[in-house]
FIFI-989436 format. One record per residue (C-alpha): x, y, z; residue in three letters. Coordinates in steps of 0.5 Angstrom, whole numbers, plus 500, padded with zeros to 3 digits. Each point is the difference from the previous one (the first is absolute). Last residue first. Example, Ala and Ser with C-alpha at 12.3 -4.5 7.8 and 13.67 -1.06 7.14 Angstrom:
2
NODE    u    v    w  residu
NODE  527  498  514     SER
NODE  498  493  502     ALA
***
This chain:
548
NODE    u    v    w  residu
NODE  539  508  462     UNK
NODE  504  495  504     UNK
NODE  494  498  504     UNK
NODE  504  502  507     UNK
NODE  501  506  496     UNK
NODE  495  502  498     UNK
NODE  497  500  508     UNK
NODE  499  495  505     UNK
NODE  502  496  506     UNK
NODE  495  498  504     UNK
NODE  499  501  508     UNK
NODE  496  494  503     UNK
NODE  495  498  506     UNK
NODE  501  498  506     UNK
NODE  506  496  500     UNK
NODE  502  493  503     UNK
NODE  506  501  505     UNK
NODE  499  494  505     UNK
NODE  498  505  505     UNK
NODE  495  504  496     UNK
NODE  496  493  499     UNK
NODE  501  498  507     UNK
NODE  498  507  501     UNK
NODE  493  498  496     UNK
NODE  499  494  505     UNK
NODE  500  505  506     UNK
NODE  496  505  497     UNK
NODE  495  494  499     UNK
NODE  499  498  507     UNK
NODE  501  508  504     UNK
NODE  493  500  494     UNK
NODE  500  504  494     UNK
NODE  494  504  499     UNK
NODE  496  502  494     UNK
NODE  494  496  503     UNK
NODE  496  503  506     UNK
NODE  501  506  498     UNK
NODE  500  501  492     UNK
NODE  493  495  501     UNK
NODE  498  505  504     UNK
NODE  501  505  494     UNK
NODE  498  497  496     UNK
NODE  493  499  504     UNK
NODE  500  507  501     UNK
NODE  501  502  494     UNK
NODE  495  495  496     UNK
NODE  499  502  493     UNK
NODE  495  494  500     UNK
NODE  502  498  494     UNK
NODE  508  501  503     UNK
NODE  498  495  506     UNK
NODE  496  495  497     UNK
NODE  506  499  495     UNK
NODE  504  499  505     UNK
NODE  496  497  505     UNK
NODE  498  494  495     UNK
NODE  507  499  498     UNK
NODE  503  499  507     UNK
NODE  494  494  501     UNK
NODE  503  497  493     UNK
NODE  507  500  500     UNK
NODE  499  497  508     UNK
NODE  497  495  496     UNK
NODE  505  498  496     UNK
NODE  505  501  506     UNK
NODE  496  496  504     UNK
NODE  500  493  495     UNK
NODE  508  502  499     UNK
NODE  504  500  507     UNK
NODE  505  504  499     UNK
NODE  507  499  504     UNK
NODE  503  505  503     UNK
NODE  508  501  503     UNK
NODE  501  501  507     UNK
NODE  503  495  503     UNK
NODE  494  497  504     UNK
NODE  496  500  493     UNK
NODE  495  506  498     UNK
NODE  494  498  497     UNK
NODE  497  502  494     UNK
NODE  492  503  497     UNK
NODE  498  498  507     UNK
NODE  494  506  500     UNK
NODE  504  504  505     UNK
NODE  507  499  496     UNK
NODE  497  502  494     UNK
NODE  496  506  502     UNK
NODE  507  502  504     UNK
NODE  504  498  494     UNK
NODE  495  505  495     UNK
NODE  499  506  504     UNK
NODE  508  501  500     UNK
NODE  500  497  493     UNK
NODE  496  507  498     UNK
NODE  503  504  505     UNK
NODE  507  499  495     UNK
NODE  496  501  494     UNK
NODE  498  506  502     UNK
NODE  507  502  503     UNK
NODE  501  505  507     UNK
NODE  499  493  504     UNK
NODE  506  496  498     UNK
NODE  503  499  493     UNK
NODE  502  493  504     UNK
NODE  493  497  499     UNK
NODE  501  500  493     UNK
NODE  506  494  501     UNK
NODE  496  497  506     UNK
NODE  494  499  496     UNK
NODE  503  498  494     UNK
NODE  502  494  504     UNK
NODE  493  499  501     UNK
NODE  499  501  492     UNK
NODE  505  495  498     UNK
NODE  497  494  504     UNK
NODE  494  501  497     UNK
NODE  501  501  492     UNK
NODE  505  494  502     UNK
NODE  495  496  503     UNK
NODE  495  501  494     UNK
NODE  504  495  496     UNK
NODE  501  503  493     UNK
NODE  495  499  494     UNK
NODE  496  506  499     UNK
NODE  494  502  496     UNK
NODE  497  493  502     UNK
NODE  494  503  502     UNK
NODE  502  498  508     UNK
NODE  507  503  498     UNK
NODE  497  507  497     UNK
NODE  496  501  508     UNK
NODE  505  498  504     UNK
NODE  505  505  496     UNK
NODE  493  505  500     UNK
NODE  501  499  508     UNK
NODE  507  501  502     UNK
NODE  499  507  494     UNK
NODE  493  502  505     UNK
NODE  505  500  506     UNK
NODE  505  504  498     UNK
NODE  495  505  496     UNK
NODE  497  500  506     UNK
NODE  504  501  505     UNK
NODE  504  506  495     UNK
NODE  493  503  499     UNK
NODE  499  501  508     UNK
NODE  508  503  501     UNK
NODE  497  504  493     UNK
NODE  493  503  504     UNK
NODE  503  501  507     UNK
NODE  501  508  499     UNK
NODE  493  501  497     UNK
NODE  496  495  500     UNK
NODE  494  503  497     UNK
NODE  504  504  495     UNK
NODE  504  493  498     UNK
NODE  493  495  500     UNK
NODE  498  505  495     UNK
NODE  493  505  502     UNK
NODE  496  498  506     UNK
NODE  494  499  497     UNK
NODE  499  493  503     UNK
NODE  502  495  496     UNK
NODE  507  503  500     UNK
NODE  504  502  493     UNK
NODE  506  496  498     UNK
NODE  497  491  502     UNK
NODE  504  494  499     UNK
NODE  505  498  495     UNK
NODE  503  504  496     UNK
NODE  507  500  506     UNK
NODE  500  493  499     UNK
NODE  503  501  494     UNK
NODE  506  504  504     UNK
NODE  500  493  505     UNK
NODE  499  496  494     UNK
NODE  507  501  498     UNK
NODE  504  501  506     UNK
NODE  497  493  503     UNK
NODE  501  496  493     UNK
NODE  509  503  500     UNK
NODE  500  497  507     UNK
NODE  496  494  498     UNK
NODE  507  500  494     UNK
NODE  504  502  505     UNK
NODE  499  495  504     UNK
NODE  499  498  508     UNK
NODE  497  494  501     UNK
NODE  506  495  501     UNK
NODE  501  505  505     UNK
NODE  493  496  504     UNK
NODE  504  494  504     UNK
NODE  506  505  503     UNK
NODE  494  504  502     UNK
NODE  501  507  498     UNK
NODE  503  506  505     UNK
NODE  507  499  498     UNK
NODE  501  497  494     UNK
NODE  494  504  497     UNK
NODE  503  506  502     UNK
NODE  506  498  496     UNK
NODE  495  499  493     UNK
NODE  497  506  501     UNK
NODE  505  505  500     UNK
NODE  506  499  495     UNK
NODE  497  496  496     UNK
NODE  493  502  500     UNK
NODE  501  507  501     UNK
NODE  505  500  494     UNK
NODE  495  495  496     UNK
NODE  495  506  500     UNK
NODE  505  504  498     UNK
NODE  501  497  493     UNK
NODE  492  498  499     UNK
NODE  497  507  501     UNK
NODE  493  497  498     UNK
NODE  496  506  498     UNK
NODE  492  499  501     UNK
NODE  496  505  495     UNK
NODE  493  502  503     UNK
NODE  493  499  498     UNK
NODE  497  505  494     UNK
NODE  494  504  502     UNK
NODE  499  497  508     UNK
NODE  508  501  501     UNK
NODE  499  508  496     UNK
NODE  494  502  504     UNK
NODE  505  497  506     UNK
NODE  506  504  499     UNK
NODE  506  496  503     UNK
NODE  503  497  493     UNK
NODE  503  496  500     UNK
NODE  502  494  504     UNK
NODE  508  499  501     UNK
NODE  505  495  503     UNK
NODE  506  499  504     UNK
NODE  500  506  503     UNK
NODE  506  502  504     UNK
NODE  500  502  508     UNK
NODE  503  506  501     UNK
NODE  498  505  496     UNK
NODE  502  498  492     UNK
NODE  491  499  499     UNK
NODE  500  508  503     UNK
NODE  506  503  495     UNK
NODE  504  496  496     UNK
NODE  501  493  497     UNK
NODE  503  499  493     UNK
NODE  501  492  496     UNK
NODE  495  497  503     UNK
NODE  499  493  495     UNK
NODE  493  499  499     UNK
NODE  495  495  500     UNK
NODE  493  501  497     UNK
NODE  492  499  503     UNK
NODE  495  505  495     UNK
NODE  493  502  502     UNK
NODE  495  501  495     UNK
NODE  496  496  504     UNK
NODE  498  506  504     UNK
NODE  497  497  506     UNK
NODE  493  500  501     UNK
NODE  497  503  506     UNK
NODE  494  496  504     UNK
NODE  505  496  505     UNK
NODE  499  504  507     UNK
NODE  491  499  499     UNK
NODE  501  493  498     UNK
NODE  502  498  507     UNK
NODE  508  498  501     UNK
NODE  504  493  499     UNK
NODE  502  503  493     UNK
NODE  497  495  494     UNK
NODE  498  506  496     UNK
NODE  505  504  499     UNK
NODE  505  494  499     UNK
NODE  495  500  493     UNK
NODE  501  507  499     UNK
NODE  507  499  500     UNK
NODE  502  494  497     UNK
NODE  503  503  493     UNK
NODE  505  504  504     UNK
NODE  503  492  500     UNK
NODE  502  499  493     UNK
NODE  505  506  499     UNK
NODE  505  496  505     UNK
NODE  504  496  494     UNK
NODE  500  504  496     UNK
NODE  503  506  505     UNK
NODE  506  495  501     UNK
NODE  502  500  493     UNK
NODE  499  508  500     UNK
NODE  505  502  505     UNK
NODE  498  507  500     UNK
NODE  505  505  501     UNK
NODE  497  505  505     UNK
NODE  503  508  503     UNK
NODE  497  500  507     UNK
NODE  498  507  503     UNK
NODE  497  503  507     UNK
NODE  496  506  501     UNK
NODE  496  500  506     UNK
NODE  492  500  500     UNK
NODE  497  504  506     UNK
NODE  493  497  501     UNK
NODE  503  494  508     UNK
NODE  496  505  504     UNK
NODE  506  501  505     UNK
NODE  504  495  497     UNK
NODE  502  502  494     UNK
NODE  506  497  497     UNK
NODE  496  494  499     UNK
NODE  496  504  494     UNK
NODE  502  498  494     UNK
NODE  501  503  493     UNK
NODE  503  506  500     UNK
NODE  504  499  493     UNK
NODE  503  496  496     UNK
NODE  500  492  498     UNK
NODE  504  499  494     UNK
NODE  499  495  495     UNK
NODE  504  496  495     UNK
NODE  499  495  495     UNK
NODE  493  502  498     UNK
NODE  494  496  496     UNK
NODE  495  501  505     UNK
NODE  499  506  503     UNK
NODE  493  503  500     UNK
NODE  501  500  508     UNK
NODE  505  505  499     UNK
NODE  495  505  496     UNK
NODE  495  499  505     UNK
NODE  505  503  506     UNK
NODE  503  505  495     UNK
NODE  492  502  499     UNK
NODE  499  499  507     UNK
NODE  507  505  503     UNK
NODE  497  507  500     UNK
NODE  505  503  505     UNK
NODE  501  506  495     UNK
NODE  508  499  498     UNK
NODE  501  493  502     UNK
NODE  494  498  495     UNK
NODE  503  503  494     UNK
NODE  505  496  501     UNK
NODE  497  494  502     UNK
NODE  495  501  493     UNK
NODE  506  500  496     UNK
NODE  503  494  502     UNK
NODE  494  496  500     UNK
NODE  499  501  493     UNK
NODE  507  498  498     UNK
NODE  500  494  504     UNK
NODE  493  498  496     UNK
NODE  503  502  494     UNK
NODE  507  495  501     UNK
NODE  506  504  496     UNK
NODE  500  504  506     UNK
NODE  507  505  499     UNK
NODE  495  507  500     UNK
NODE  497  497  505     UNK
NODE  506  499  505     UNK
NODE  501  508  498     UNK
NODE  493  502  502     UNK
NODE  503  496  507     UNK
NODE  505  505  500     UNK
NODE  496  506  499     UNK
NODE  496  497  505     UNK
NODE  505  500  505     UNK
NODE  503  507  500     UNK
NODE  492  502  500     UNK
NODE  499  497  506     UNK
NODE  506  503  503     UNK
NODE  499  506  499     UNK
NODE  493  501  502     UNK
NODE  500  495  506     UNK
NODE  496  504  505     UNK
NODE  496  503  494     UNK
NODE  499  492  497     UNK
NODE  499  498  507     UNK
NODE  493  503  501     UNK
NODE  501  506  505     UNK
NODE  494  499  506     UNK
NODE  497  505  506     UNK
NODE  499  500  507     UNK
NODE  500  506  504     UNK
NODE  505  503  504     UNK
NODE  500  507  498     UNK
NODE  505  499  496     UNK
NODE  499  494  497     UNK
NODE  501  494  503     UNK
NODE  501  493  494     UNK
NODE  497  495  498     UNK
NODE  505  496  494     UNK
NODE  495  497  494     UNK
NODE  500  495  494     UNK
NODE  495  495  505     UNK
NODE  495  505  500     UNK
NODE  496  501  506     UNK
NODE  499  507  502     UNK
NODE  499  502  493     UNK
NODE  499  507  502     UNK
NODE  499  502  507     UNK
NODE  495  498  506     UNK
NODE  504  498  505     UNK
NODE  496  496  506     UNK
NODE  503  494  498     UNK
NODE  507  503  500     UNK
NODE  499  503  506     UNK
NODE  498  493  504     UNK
NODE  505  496  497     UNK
NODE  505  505  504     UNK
NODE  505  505  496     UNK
NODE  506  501  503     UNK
NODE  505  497  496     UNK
NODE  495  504  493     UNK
NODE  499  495  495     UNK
NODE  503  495  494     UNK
NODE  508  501  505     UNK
NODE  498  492  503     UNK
NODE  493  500  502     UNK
NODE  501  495  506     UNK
NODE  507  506  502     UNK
NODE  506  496  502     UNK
NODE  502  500  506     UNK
NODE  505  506  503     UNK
NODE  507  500  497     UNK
NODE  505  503  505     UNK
NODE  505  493  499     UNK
NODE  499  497  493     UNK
NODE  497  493  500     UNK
NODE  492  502  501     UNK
NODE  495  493  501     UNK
NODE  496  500  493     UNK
NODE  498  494  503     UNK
NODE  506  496  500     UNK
NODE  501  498  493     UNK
NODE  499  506  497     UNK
NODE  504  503  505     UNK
NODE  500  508  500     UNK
NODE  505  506  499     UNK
NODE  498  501  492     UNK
NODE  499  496  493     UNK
NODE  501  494  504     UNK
NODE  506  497  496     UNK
NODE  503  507  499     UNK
NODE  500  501  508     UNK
NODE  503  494  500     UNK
NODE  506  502  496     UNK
NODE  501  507  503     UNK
NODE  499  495  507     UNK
NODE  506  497  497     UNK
NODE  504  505  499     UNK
NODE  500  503  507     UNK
NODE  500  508  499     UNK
NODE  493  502  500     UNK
NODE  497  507  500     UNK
NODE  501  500  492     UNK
NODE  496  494  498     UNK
NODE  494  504  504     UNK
NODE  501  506  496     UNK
NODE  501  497  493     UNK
NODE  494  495  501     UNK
NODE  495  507  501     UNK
NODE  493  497  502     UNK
NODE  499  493  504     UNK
NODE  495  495  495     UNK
NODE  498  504  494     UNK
NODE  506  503  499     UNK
NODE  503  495  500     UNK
NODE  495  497  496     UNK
NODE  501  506  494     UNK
NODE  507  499  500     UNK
NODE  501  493  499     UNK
NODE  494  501  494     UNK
NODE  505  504  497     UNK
NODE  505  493  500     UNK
NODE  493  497  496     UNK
NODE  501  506  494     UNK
NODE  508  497  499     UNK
NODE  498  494  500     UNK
NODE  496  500  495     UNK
NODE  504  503  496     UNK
NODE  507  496  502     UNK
NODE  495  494  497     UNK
NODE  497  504  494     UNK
NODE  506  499  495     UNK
NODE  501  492  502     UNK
NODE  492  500  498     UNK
NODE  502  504  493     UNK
NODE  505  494  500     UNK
NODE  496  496  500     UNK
NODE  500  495  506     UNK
NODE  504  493  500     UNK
NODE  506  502  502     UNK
NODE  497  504  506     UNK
NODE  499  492  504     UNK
NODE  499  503  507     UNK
NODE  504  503  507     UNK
NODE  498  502  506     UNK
NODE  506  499  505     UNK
NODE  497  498  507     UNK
NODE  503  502  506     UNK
NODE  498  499  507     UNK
NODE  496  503  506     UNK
NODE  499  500  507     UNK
NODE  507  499  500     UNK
NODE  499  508  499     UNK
NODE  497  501  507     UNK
NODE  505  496  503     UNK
NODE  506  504  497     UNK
NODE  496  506  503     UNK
NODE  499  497  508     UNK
NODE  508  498  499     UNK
NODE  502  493  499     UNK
NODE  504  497  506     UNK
NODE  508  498  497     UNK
NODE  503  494  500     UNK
NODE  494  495  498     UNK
NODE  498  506  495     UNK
NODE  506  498  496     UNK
NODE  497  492  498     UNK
NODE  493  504  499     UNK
NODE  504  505  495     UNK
NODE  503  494  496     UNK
NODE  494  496  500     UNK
NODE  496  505  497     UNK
NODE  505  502  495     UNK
NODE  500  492  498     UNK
NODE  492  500  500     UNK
NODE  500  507  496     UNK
NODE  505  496  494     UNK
NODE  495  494  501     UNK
NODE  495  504  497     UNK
NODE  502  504  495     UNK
NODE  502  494  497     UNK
NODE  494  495  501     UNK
NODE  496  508  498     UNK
NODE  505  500  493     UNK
NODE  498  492  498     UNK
NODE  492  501  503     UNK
NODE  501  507  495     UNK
NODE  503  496  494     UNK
NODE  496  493  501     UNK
NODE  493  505  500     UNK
NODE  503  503  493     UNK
NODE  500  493  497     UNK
NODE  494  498  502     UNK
***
């Protein structure tokens, strides 16, 4: 326990200074009107990411910087990804702090506001970012006939003549692919841990032909390692045309290896959770991998896709279906910013929209147990529809993460209830409950352009017409316990229906209907931004913060 002392000691620290700081600006904002930019950046406050290095190796003190320096090419692969040539917008700008909130973004669009443009003669963002032609309609694409037209590892781009035609990232990436997987063939050269060491060299060769499942394999083979990176194109958010196109993105790991005993216990559960779901047979008949591993980490890097906007707090890899169904997935807890955002985001929203009556509920440690089973709840369910209509990802193209967000929120509530009725897990269901509402108004915030901020949007308006919670006269929530139980229940039902069905048309009605924000919660979200509670975080981050 001594490493977490060290690091709640360095956050308690970090913390207070950013709360004294914040005081100061708010006290001088009184006098002077904000403008629009430093409104926008409020959205966000800083945190330091730091963690105990002293107790590494000193060949893993020696890979760190290593690491670090392959993730900070994946920065440049998603710009890329994302808007196009970063230099020249950067370059067409004078003001400072839209510079500064155009690099939080990773382009000219608000995150946090739909992807609404921020920077003056900048058009809507593009669905399908800069993976495929700006004119291109859904309907050419669907109609084209070219090679590996539905790679996840590949731009679509107009030739000459104006046909469609593919370029893997690899070719279109060349130089800088090749410049990140020699540094990661460095990092393996220092490994001491053999699984870390396979992994490496397999992820480096990876980045050079796009064939990322033997590296993907390798990864969930790891079991003894201390550190970890995460690299590569991996997720598909970016993409909201067809919502295929993965997007590089890096994290640099160190496990907390006193926290992961104790969580490694409940991945163990998965086939048994599979088949108590609240859902005809015919969705349930997968068996999750078991080989599946559940740790904590502390983050001690971010780059690219998941340093966009709205930060990560936990991972579930990987994505590829044959490798989930073979293996499981690996669940990553990052345990220093996910206090970051309960300290300095969820708890000051609590006090403003929770009952007075229900705070007591709110805690870190239900806060830490509802990120955690929500990415194992990622392996419950179903992958492939039950009607042959391929991976419930192809089948709901666009709207597939924003489903699979819901579900594995609402999925991660009800292995809780499931683990506390076997006596698993002994806290007070309420705090699980009353934490999981308040993280509704937090992941709502990320607006209508995030997958998981759709997913929250469905999920309130779900509960609030099954009665899961009340709204007071003075506008905080309460929840109402027994409905909320049962509201998990029904929403669980649709869900899983809706992906075995690979049922376009239903998702995207639900998408409809649902993933609004009514004039009433608008409001009470404003109250949020009025008392100056942030969005979401910007870290601190580097060798140097590390002291390597």
């Amino acid at each position: 326990m001594k490493k977490l002392i060290f690091i709640l000691v360095v956050f308690v620290i970090v913390s207070c200074k950013d709360e004294k700081q914040d005081t100061t600006t708010t006290a001088e904002n009184t006098e002077t009107e904000l403008t629009e930019m430093e409104k926008n950046l409020n959205k966000y406050t800083s945190f330091t990411l730091t963690a105990d290095v002293n107790k590494l190796t000193d060949n893993e003190r020696q890979m760190i910087p290593i690491l670090i320096d392959a993730s900070k090419i994946m920065n440049s692969l998603f710009w890329y990804e994302a808007y196009g040539n970063k230099d020249d917008l950067l370059a067409s700008i004078s003001d400072e702090n839209t510079k500064r909130f155009v690099e939080i973004n990773y382009g000219p669009w608000d995150r946090l506001n739909g992807n609404a443009p921020f920077v003056e003669g900048v058009e809507a963002k593009p669905a399908g970012a800069n993976f495929y032609p700006k004119d291109m309609t859904k309907e050419e694409f669907e109609a084209a006939t070219f090679e590996d037209k539905n790679s996840i590892y590949n731009f679509v781009r107009r030739n000459d003549d104006g046909d469609l035609y593919s370029i893997p990232y690899h070719e279109q990436f060349k130089e800088e692919v090749t410049k990140a997987s020699e540094l990661l063939l460095q990092a393996a050269e220092l490994a001491e841990d053999e699984g870390l060491k396979t992994y490496l060299n397999l992820r480096a060769q990876a980045l050079l032909d796009d064939n990322y499942q033997p590296s993907d394999l390798a990864w969930m083979d790891m079991k003894t390692n201390t550190l970890d990176v995460v690299i590569g194109p991996i997720e598909t958010y970016e993409d909201q045309l067809f919502g295929n196109k993965a997007a590089h993105e890096a994290y640099v790991l160190i496990k907390d290896q006193e926290w992961s005993e104790r969580l490694a216990k409940f991945s163990a559960y998965l086939p048994e959770l599979q088949e108590g779901l609240p859902v005809d047979a015919a969705y349930k008949t997968e068996t999750p991998g078991t080989d599946s591993d559940l740790n904590a980490y502390d983050v001690v890097y971010y780059a690219g896709d998941c340093n966009s906007g709205s930060k990560t707090i936990a991972i579930n890899l990987p994505n590829d279906e044959e490798v989930q169904l073979q293996k499981g997935t690996r669940r990553l807890q990052l345990k220093n910013a996910m206090r970051a955002k309960f300290d300095k985001i969820l708890l000051p929203i609590s006090e403003v929209l929770i009952d007075e009556s229900q705070r007591q509920h709110i805690t870190f440690d239900a806060f830490f147990s509802n990120t955690m089973f929500h990415e194992v709840a990622h392996g419950l369910g179903i992958k492939n529809t039950i009607n042959d209509k391929g991976t419930v990802r192809t089948a709901l193209k666009e709207h597939a993460s924003a489903l699979e967000e819901g579900k594995a929120d609402i999925l991660g509530l009800y292995m809780i209830q499931q683990l506390h009725a076997k006596g698993e897990l002994t806290n007070d269901l309420k705090d699980n409950m009353v934490t999981f509402m308040a993280g509704i108004f937090r992941s709502v915030r990320f607006g209508a352009s995030s997958a998981h901020g759709k997913a929250n949007m469905i999920r309130f308006n779900f509960f609030k017409e099954k009665g899961a919670f009340s709204r007071n006269e003075d506008g905080t929530y309460m929840v109402n316990f027994d409905k909320m139980e049962s509201a998990m229940k029904d929403l669980s039902q649709l869900i899983l229906t809706l992906q075995g069905n690979g049922d376009y048309d239903g998702v995207a009605q639900l998408v409809a209907e649902k993933g609004l924000i009514s004039d009433e919660l608008q409001a009470d979200l404003d109250r949020l931004s009025a008392a100056n509670i942030p969005v979401d975080v910007v870290f601190e981050q580097g060798t140097e913060v590390l002291g390597l």
